[in-house]
C-alpha positions in Angstrom: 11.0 2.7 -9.7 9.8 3.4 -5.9 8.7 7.0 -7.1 6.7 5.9 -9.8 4.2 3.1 -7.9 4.3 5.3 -5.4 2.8 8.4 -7.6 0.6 5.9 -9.0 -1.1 4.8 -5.5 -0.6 6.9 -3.3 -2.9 9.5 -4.9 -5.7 6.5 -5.1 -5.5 5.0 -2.3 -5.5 8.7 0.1 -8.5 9.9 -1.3 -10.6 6.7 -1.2 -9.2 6.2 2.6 -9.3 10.2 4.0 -13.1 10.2 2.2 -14.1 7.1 4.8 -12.9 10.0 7.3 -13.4 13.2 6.7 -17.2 12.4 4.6 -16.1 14.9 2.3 -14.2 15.1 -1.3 -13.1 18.9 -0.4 -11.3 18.0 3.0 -10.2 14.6 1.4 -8.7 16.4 -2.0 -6.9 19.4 0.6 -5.3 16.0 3.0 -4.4 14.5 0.0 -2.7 16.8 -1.9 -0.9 18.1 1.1 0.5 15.1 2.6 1.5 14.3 -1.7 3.3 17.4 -1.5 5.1 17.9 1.6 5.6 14.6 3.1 6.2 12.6 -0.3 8.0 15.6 -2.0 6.4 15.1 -5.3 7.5 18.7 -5.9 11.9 17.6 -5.7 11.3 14.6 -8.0 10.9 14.9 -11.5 7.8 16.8 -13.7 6.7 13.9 -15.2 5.6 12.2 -11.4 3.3 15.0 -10.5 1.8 14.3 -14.4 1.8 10.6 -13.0 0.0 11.5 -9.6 -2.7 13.5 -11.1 -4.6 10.4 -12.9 -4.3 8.7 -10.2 -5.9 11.3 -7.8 -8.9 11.9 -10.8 -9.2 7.8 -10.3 -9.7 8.1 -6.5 -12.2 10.7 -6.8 -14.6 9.3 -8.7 -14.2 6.2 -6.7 -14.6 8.1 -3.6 -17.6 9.7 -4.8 -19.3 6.2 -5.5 -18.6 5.6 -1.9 -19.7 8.7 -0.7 -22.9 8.1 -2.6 -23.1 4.4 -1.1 -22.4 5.2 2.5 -22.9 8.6 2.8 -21.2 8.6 6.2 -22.7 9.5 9.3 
């Protein structure tokens, strides 16, 4: 049960966050997907988790790009 809210957040919620940082959705996308891969190990669980995480990463883009397009950054 862990696995799944956590393929369903953490996606969302690392984009929006690394986007406030890095000011980009191409250094945002990279962080995200690499800390999704190695340090949650979406790869070792099931097929159908990555299928979960990847909604939830389109989500967080386009919400990060409304906040890019808000506060551009610096």
């Amino acid at each position: 049960m862990s696995e799944i809210l956590l393929a369903l957040f953490a996606p969302f919620l690392l984009m929006v966050i690394t986007t406030r940082v890095t000011f980009s959705l191409v250094g945002a996308s990279i962080v995200t997907w690499m800390v999704i891969l190695s340090v949650i190990s979406v790869y070792d669980k099931p097929w159908w988790l990555l299928l979960i995480a990847i909604p939830s990463f389109a989500a967080g883009v386009l919400i990060a790009k409304k906040v890019l397009i808000k506060r551009p950054g610096m």
